[in-house]
C-alpha positions as CSV (number, residue, x, y, z in Angstrom):
1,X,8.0,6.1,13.9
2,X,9.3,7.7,17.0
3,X,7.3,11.4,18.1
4,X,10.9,12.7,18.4
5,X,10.9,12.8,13.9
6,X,8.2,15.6,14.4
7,X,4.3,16.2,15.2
8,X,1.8,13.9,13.0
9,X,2.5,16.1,10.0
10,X,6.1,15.5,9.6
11,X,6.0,12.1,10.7
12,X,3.8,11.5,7.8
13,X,5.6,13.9,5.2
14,X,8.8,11.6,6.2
15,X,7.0,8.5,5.7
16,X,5.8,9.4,2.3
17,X,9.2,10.2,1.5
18,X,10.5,6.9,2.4
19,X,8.0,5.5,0.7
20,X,8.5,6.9,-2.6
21,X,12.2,6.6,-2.4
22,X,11.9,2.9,-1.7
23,X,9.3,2.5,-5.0
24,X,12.0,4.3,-6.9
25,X,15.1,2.5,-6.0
26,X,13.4,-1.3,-5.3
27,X,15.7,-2.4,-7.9
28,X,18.8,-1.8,-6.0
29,X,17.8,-3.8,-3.3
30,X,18.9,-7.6,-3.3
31,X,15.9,-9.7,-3.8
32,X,16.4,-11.5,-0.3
33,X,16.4,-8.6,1.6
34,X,14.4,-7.6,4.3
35,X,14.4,-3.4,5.0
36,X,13.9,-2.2,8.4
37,X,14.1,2.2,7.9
38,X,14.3,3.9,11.1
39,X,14.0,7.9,10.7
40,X,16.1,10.1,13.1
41,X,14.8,13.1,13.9
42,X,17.2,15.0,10.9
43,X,15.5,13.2,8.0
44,X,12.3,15.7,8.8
45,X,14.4,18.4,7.6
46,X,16.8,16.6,5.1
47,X,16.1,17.5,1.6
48,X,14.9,14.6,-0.5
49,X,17.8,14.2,-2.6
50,X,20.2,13.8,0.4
51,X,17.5,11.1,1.6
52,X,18.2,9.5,-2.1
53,X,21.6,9.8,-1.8
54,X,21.9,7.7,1.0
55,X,19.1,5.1,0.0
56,X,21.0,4.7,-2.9
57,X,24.7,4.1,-0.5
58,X,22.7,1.9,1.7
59,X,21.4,-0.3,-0.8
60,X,24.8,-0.5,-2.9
61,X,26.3,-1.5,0.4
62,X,23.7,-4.7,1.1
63,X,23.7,-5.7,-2.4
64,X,28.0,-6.1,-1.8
65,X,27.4,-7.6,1.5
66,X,25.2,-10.2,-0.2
67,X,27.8,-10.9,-3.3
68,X,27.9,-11.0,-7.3
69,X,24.4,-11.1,-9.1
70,X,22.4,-10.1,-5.5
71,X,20.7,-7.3,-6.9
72,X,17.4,-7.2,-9.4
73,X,18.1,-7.4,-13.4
74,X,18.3,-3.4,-14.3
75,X,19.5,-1.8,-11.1
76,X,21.4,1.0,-12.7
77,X,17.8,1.7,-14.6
78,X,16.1,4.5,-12.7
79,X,12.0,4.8,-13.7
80,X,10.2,8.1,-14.4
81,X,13.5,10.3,-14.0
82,X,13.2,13.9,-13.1
């Protein structure tokens, strides 16, 4: 992760963001898919739902781009909730 994100500290808060997000929303994700995430330097302040939010777009988006039946069994199903 680029120094231009933040000092150590945010780089690292951002990274366990990511993280979690991409625990939480595996299932959308086509099975064949490999993820590359790079943070811009506005992800350090973006809250954690907008980082969701767009998770959630970018994954919808591959699992088109790979056609019918490309994402996991249960990918509407979201685990632990809020």
């Amino acid at each position: 992760m680029s120094t231009k994100v933040g000092n150590s500290v945010v780089r690292s808060k951002v990274k366990r963001r990511l993280r979690d997000i991409f625990r939480k929303q595996r299932a959308l994700m086509p099975d064949s898919s490999d993820l590359v995430l790079i943070a811009r330097s506005s992800a350090a302040k973006a809250p954690y739902d907008k980082l969701l939010r767009d998770f959630g777009a970018v994954a919808a988006q591959a699992a088109k781009a790979k056609g019918p039946g490309a994402a996991a069994a249960g990918a509407g199903s979201e685990e632990g909730g809020a």
